[in-house]
N, CA, C and O atoms as a MOPAC input file, in Angstrom:
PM7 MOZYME 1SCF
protein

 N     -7.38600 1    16.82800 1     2.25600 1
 C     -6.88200 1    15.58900 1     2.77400 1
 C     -5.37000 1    15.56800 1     2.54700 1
 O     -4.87300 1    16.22500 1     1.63200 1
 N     -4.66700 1    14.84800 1     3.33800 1
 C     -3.38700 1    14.67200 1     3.56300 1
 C     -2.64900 1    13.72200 1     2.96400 1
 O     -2.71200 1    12.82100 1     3.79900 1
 N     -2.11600 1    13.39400 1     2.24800 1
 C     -1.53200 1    12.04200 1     1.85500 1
 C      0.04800 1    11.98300 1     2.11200 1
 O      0.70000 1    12.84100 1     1.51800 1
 N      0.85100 1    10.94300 1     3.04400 1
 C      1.87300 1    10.61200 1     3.37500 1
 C      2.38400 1     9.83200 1     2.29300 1
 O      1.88600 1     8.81000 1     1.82200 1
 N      3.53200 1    10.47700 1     1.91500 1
 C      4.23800 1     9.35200 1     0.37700 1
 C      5.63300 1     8.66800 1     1.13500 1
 O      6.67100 1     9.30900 1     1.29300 1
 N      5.45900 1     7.35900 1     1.53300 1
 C      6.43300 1     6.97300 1     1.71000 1
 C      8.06200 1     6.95000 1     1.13400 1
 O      8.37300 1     6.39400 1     0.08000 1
 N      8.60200 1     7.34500 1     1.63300 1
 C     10.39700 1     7.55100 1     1.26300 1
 C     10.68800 1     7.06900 1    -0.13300 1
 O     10.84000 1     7.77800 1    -1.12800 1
 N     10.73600 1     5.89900 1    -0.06400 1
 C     10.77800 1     5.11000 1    -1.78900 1
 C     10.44400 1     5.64900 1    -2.70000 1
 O     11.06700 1     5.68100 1    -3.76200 1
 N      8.84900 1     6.45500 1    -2.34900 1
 C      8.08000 1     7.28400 1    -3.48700 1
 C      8.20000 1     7.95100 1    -4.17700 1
 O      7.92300 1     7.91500 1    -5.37600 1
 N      8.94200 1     9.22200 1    -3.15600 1
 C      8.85400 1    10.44800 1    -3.32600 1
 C      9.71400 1    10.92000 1    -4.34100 1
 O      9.87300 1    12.12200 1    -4.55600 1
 N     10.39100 1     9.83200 1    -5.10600 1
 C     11.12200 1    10.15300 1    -6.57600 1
 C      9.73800 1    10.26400 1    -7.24100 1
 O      9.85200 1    11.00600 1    -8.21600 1
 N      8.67400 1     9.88900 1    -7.12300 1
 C      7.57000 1    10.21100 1    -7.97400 1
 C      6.74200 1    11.38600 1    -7.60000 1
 O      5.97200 1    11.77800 1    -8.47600 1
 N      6.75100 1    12.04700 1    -6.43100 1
 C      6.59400 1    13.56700 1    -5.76800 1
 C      7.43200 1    14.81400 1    -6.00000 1
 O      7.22000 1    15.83500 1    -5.34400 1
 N      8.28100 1    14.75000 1    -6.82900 1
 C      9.31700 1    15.40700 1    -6.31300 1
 C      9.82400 1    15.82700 1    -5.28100 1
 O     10.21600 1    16.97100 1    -5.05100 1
 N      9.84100 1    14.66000 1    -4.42300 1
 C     10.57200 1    14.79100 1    -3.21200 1
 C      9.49000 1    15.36200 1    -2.29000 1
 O      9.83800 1    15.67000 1    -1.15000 1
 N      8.71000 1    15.46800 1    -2.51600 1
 C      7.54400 1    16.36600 1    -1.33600 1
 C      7.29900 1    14.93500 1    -0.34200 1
 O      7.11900 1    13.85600 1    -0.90700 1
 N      7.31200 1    15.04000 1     1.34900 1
 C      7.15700 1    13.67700 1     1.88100 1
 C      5.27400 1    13.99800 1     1.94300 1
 O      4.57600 1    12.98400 1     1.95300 1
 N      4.71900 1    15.06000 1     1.97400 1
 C      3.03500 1    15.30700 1     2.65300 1
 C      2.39900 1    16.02700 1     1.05400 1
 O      2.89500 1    16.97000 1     0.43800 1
 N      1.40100 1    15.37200 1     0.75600 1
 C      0.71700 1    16.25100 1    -0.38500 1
 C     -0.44100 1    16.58100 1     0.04100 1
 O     -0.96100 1    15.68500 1     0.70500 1
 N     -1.29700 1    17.87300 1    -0.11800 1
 C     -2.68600 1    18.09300 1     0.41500 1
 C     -3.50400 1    18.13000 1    -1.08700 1
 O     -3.14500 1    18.71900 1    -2.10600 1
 N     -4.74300 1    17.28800 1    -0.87000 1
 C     -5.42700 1    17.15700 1    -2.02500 1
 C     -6.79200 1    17.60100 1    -1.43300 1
 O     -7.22900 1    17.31600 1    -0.31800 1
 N     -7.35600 1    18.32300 1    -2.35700 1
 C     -8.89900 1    18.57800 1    -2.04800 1
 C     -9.99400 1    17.13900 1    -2.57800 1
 O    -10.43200 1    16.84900 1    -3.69100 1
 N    -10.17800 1    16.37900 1    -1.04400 1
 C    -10.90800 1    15.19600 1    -1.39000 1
 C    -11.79300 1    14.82900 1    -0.32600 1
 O    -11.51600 1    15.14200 1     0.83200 1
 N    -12.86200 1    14.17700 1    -0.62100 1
 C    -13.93600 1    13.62800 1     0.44500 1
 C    -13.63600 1    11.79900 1     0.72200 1
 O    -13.96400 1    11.09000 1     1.67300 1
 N    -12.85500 1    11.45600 1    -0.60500 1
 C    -12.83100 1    10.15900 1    -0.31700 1
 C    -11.25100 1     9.60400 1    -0.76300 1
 O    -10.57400 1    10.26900 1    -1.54700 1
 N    -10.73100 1     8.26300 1    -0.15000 1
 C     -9.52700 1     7.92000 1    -0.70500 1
 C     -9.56500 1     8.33900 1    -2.16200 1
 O     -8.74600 1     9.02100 1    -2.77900 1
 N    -11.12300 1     7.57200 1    -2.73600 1
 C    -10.26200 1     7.17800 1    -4.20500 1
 C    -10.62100 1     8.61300 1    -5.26700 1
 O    -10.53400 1     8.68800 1    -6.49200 1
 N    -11.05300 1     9.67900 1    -4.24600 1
 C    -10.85700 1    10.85800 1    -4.93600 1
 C     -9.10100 1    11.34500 1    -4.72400 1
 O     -8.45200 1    11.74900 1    -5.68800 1
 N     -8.39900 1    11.20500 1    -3.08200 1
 C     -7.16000 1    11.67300 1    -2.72400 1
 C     -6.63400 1    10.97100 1    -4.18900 1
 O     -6.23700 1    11.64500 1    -5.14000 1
 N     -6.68500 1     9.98100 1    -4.18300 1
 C     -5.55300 1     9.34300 1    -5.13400 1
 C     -5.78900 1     9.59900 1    -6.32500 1
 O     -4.70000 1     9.64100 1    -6.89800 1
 N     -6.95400 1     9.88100 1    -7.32400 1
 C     -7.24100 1    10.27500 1    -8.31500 1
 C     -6.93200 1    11.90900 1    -8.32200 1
 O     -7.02500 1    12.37300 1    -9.45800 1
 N     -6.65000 1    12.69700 1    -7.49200 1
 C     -6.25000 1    13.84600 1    -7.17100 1
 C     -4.49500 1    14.10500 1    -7.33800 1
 O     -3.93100 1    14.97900 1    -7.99600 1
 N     -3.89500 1    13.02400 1    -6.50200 1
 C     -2.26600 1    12.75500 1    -6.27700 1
 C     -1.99700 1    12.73800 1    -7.55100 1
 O     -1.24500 1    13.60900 1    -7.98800 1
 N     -2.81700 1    11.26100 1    -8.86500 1
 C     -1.91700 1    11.20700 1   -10.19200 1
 C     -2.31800 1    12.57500 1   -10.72100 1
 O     -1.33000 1    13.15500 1   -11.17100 1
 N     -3.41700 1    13.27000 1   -10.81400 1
 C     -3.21200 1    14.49900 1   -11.47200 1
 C     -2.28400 1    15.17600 1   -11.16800 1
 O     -1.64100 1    15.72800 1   -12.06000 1
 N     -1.93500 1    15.33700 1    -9.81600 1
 C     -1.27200 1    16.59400 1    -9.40100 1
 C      0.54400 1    15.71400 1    -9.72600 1
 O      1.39200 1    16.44300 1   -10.24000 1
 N      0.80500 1    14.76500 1    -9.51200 1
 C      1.93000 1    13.48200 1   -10.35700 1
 C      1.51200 1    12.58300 1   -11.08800 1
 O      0.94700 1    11.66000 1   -10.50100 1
 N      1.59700 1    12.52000 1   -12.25300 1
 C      1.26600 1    11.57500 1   -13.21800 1
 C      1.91500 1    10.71300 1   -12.85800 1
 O      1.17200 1     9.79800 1   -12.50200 1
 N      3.47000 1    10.33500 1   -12.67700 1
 C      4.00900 1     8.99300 1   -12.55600 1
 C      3.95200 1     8.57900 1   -11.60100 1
 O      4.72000 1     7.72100 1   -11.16600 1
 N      2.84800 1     9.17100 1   -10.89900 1
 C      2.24700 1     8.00600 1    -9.89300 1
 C      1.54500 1     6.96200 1   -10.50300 1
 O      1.86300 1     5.80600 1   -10.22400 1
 N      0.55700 1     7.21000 1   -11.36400 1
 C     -0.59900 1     6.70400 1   -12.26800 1
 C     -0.24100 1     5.12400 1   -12.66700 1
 O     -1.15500 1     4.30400 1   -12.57200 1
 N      1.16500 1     4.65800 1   -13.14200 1
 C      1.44000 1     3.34800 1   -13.66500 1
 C      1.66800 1     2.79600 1   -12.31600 1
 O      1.77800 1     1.57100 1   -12.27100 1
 N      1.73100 1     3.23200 1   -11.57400 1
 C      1.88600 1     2.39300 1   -10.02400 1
 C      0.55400 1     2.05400 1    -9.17600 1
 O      0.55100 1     1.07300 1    -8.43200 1
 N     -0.40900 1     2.76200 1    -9.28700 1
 C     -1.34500 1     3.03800 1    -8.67700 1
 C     -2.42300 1     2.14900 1    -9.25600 1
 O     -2.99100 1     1.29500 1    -8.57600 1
 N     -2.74800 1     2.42300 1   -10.81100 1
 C     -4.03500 1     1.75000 1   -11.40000 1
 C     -3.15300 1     0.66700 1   -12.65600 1
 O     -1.94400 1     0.69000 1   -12.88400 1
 N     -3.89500 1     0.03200 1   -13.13100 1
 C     -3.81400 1    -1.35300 1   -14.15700 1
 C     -3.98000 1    -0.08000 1   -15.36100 1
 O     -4.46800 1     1.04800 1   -15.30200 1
 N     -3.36500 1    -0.81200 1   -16.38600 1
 C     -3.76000 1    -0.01100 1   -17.93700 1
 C     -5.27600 1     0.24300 1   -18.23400 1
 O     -5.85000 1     1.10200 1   -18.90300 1
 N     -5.63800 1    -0.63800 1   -17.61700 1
 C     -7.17000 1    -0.50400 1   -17.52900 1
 C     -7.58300 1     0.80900 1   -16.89700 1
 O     -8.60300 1     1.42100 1   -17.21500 1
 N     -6.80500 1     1.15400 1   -16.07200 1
 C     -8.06000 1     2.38300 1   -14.97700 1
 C     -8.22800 1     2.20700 1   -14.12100 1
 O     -8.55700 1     3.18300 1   -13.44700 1
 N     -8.13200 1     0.49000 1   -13.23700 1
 C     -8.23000 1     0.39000 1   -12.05400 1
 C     -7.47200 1     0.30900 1   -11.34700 1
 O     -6.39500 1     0.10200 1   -11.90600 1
 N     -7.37000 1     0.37900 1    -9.84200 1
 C     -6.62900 1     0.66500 1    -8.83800 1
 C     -6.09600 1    -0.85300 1    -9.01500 1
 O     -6.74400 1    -1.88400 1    -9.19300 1
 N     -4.59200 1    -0.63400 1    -8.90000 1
 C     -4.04000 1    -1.93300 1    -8.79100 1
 C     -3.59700 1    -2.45700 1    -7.28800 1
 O     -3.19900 1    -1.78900 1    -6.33400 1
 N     -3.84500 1    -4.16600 1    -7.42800 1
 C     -3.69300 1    -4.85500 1    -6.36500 1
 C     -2.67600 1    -5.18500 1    -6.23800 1
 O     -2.10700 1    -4.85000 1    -7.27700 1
 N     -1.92100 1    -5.71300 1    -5.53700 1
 C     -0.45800 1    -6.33500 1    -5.22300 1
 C     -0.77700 1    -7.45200 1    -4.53000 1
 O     -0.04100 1    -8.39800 1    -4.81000 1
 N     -1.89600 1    -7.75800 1    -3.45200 1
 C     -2.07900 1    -8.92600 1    -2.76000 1
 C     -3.37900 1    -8.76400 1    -2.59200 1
 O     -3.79400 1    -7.65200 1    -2.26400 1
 N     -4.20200 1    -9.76300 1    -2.76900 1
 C     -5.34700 1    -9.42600 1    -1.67800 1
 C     -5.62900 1   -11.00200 1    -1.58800 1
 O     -5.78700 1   -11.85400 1    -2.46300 1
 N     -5.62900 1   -11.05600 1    -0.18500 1
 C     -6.13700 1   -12.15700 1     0.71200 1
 C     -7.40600 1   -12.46600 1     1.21700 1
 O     -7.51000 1   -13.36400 1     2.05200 1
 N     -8.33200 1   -11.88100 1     0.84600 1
 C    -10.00100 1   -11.45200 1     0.82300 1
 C    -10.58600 1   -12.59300 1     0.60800 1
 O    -10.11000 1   -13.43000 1    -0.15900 1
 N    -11.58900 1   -12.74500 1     1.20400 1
 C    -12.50300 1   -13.67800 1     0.71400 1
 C    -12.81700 1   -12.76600 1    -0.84800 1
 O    -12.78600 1   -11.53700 1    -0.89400 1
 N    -13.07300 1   -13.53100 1    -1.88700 1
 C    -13.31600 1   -12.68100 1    -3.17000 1
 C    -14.72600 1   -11.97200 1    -2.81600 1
 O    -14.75200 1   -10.74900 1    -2.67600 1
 N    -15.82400 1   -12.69700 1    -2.68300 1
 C    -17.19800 1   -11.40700 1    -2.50500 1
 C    -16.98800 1   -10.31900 1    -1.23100 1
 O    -17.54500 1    -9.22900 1    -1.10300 1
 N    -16.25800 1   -10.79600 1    -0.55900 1
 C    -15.86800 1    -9.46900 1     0.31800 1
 C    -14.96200 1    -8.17200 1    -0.45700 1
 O    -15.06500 1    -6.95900 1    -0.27700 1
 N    -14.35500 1    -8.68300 1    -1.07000 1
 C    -13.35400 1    -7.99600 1    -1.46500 1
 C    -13.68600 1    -6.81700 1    -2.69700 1
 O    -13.31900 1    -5.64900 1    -2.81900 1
 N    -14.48700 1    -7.63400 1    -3.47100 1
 C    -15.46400 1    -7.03000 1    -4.89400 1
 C    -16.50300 1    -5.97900 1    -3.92800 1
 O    -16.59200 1    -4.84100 1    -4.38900 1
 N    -17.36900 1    -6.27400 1    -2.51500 1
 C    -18.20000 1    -5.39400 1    -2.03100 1
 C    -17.42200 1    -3.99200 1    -1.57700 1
 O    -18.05400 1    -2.96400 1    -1.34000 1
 N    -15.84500 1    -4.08600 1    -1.47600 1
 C    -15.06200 1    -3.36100 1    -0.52100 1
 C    -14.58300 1    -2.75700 1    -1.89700 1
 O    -14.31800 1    -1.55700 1    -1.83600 1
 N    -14.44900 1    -3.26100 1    -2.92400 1
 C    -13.72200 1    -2.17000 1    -4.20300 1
 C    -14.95000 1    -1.60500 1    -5.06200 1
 O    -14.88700 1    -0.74200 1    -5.93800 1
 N    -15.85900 1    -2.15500 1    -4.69700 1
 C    -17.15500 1    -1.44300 1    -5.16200 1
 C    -17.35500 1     0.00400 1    -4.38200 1
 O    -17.43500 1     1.11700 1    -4.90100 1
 N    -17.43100 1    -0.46400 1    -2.52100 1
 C    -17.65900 1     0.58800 1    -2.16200 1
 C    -16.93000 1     1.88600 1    -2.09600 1
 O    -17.39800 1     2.99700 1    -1.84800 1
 N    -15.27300 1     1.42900 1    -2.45600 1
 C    -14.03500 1     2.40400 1    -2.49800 1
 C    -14.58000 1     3.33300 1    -3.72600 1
 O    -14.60600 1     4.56300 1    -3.67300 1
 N    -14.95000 1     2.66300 1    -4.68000 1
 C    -15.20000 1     3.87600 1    -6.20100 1
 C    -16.12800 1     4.61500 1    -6.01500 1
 O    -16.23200 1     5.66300 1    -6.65300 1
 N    -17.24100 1     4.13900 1    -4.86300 1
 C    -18.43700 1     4.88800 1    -4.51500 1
 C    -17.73400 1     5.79100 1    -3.52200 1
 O    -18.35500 1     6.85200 1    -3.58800 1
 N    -16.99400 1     5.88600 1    -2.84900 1
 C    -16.82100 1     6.64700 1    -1.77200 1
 C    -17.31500 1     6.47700 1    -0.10300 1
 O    -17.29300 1     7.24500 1     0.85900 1
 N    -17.80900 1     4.92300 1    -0.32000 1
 C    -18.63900 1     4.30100 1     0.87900 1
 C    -18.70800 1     3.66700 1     1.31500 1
 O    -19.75500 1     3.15100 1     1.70400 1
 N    -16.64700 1     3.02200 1     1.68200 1
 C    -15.96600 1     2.23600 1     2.51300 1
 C    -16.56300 1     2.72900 1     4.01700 1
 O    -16.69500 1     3.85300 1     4.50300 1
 N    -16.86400 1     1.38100 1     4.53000 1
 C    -17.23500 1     1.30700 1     5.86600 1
 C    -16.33500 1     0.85600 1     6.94600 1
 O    -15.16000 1     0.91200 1     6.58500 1
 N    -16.49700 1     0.43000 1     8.14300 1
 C    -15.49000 1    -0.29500 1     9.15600 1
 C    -15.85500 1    -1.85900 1     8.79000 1
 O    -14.99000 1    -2.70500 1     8.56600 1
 N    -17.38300 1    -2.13100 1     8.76400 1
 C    -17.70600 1    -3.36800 1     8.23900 1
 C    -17.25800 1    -3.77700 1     7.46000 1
 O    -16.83100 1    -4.88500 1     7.78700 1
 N    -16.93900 1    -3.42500 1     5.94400 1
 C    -16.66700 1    -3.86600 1     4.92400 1
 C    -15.24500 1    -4.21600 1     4.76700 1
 O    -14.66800 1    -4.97400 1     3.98800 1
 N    -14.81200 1    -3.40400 1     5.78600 1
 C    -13.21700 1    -3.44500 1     5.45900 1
 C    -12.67200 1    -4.71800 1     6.86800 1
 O    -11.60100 1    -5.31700 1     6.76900 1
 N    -13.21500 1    -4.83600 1     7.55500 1
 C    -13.56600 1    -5.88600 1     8.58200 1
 C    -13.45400 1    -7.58900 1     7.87100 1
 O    -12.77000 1    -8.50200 1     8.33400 1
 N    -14.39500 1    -7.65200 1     6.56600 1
 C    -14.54100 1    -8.63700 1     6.11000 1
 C    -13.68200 1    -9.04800 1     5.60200 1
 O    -13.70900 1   -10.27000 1     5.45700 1
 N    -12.93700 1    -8.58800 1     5.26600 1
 C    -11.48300 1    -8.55900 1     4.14200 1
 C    -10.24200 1    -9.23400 1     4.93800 1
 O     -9.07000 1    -8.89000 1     4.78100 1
 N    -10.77200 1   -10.44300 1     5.98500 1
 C     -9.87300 1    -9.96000 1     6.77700 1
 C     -8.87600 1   -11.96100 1     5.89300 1
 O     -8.10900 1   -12.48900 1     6.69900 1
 N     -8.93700 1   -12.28700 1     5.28900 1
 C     -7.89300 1   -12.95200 1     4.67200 1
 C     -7.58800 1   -14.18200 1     5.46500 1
 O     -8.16900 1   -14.47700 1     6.50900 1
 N     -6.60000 1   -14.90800 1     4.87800 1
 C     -5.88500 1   -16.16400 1     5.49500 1
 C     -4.80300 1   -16.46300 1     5.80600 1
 O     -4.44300 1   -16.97300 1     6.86700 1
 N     -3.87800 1   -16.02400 1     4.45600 1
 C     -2.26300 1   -16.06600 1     4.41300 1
 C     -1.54900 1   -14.75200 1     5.83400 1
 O     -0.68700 1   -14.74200 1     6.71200 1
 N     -2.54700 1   -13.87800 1     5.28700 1
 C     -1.88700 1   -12.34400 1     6.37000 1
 C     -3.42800 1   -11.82900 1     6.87100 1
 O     -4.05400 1   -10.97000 1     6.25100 1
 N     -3.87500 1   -12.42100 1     7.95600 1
 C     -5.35700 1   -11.81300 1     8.43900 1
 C     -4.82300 1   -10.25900 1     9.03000 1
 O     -3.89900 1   -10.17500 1     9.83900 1
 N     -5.56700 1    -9.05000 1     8.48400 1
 C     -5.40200 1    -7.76600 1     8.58300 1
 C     -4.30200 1    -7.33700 1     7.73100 1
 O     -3.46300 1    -6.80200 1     8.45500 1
 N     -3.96200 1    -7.33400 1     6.60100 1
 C     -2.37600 1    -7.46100 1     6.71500 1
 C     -2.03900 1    -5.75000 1     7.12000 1
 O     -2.74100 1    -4.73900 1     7.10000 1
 N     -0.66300 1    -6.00400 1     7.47100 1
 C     -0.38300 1    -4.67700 1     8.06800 1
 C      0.96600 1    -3.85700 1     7.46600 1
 O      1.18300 1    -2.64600 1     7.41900 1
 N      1.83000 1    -5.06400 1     7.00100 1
 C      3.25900 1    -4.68200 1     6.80700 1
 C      3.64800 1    -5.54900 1     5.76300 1
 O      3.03300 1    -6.60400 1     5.60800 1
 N      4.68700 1    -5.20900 1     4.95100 1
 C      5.42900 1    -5.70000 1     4.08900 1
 C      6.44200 1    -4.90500 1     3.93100 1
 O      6.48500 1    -3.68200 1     3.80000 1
 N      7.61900 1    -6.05000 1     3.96400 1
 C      8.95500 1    -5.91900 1     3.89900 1
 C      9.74600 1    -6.67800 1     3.11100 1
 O      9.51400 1    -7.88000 1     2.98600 1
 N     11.00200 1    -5.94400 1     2.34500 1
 C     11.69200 1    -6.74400 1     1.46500 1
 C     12.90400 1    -7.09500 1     2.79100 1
 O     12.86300 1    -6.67400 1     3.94700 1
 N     13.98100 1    -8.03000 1     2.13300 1
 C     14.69800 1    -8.02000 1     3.45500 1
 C     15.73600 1    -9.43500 1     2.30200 1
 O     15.23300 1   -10.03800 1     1.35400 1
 N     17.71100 1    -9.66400 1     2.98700 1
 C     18.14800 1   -10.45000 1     2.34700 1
 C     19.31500 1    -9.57400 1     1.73500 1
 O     19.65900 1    -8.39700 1     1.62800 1
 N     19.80100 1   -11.11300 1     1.32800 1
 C     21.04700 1    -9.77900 1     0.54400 1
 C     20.56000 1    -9.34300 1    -0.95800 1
 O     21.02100 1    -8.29000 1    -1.40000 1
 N     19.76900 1   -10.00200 1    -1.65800 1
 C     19.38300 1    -9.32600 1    -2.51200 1
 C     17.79600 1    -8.26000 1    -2.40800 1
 O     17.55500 1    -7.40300 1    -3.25900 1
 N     17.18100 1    -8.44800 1    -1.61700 1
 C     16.09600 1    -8.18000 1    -1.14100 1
 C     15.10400 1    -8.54400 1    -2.04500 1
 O     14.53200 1    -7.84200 1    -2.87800 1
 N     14.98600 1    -9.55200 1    -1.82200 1
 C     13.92100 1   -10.56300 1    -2.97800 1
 C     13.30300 1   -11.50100 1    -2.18400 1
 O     12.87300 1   -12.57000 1    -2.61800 1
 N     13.22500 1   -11.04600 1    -0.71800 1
 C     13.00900 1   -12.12200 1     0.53300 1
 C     11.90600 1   -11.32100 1     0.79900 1
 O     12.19600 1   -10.13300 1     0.93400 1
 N     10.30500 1   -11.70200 1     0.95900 1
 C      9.35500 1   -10.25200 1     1.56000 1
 C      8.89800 1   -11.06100 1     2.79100 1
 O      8.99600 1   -12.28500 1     2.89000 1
 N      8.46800 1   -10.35600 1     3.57200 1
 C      7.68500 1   -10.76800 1     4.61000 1
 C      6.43000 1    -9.69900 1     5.23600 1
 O      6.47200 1    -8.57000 1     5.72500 1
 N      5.43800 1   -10.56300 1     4.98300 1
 C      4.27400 1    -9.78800 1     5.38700 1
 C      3.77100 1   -10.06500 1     6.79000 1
 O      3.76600 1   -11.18700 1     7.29600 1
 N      3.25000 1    -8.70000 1     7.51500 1
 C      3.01600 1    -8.74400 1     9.07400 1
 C      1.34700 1    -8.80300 1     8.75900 1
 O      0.75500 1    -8.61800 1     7.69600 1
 N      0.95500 1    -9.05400 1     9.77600 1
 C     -0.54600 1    -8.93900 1     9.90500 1
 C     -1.08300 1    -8.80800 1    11.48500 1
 O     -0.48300 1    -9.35000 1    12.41300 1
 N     -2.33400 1    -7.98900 1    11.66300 1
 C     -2.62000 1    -7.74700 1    13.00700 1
 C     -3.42700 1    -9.00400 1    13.68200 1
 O     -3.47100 1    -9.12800 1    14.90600 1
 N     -4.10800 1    -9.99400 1    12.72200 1
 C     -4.35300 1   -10.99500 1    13.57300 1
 C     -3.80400 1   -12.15900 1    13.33000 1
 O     -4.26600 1   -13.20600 1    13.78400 1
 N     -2.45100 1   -12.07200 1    12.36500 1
 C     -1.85500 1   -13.75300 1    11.95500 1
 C     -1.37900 1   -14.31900 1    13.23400 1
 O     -1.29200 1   -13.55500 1    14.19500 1
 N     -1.07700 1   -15.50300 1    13.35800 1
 C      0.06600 1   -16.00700 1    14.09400 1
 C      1.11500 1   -16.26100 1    13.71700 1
 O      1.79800 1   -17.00000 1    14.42600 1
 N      1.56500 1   -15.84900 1    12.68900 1
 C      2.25700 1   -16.31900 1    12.23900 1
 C      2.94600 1   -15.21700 1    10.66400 1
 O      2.16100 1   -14.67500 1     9.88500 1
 N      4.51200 1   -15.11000 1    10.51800 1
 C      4.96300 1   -14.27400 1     9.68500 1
 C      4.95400 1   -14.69600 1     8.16000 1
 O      5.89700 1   -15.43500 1     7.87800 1
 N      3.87600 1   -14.31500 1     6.83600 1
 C      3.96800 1   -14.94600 1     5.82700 1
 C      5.22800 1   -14.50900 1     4.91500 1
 O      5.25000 1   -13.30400 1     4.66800 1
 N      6.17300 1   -15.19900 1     4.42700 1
 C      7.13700 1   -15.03300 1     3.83500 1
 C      7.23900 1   -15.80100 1     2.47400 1
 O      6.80800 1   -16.94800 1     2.35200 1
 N      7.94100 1   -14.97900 1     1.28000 1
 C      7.67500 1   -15.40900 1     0.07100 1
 C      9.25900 1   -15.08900 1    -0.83600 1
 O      9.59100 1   -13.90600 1    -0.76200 1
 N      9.91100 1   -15.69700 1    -1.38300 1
 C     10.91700 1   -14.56600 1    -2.69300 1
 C     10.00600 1   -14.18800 1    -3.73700 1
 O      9.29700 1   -14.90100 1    -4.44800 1
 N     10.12300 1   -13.16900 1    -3.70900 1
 C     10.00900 1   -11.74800 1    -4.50500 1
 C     10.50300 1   -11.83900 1    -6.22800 1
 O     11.70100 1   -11.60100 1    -6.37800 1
 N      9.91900 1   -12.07400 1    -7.19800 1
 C     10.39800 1   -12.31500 1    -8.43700 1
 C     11.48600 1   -11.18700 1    -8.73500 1
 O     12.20100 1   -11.41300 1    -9.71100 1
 N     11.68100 1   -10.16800 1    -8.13000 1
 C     12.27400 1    -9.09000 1    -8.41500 1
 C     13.07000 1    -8.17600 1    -6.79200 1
 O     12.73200 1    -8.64800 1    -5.70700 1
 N     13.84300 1    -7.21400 1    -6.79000 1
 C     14.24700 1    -7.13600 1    -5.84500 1
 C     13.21800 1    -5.36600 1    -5.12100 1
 O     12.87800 1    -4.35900 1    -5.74200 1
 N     13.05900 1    -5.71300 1    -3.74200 1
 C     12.16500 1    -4.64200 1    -3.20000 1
 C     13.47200 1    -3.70400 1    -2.64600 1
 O     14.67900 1    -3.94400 1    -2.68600 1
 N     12.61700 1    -2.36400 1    -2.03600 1
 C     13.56800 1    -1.13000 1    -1.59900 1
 C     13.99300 1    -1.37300 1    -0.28500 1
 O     13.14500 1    -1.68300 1     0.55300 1
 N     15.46500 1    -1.25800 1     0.09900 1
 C     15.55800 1    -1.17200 1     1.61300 1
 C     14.34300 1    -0.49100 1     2.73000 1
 O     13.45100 1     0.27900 1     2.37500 1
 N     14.43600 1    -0.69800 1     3.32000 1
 C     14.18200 1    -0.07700 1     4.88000 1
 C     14.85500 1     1.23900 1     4.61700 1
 O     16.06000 1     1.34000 1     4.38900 1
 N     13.94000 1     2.32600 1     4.66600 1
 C     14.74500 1     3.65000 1     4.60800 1
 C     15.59300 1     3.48600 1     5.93400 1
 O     16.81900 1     3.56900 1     5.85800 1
 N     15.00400 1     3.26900 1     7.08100 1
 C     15.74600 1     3.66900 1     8.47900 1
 C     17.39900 1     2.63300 1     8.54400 1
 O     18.28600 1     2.94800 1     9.33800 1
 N     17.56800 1     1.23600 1     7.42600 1
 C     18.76600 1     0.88600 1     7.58500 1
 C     20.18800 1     1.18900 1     7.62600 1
 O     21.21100 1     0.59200 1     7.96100 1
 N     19.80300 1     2.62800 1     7.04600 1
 C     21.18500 1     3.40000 1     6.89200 1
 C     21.43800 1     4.66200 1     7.27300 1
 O     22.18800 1     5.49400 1     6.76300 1
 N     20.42700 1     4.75900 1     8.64800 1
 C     20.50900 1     6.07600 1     9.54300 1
 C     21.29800 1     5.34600 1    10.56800 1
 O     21.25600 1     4.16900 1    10.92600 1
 N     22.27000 1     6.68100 1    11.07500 1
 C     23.19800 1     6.81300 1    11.85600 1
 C     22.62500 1     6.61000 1    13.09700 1
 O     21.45300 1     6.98800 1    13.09600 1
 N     22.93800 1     6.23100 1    13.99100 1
 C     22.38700 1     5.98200 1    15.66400 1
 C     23.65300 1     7.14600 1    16.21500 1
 O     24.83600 1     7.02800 1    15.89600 1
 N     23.16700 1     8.13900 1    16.99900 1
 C     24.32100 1     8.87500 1    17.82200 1
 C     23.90200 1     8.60700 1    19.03800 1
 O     22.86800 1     9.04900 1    19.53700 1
 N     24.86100 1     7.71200 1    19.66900 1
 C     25.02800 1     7.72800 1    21.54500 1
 C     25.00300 1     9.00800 1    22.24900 1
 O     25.92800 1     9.80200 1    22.08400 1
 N     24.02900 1     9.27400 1    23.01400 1
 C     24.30200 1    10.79600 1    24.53900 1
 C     24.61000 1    10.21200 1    25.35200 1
 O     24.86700 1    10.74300 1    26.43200 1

């Protein structure tokens, strides 16, 4: 399996942007990634061991059936269907943004609407904000 480490990350890859892990399921890829990078590990799971959340907008028994089935390896389309939230229904995107970038805004595939919050702390640019545009 393939895992894409977004730009921000890859100080925790050594710079590698694609890692190939021998896995059948996400939460083997990712239990695969901190072995193969440990300082992925404080980003990824709670001191506890578990995969850490950052948001979840879930109905809660949807959400507990969908992290149940992730440790089993037996995430479905259904399950992940249910999850579908209130604040950000599907969510899809999150962005820091501002002059300090402590401004986030989350996209979602079925909101109407853009949920926006300040950020107790400041998030990473937009890698693409400081690529050059060349005119032909």
């Amino acid at each position: 399996m393939k895992i894409e480490i977004p730009t921000p990350l890859r100080v925790y890859s050594k710079n590698q942007a694609t890692i190939s892990v021998e896995a059948r399921t996400v939460a083997q890829a990712v239990s695969a990634l901190t072995a193969l990078y440990p300082d992925f590990q404080k980003h990824l799971y709670t001191p506890e061991g578990k995969l850490r959340i950052v948001l979840d907008d879930a109905p809660p028994d949807a959400s507990k059936r969908l992290m149940e089935a992730f440790y089993k390896g037996q995430v479905t389309p259904e399950l992940l269907l249910a999850c579908g939230g209130t604040i950000a229904p599907w969510m899809a995107s999150l962005t820091f943004f501002g002059r300090d970038l402590r401004q986030v805004a989350i996209g979602s595939l079925k909101g109407t609407r853009l949920a926006v919050f300040t950020a107790p702390v400041s998030g990473l640019p937009m890698t693409h904000w400081n690529d050059t545009v060349i005119a032909v």
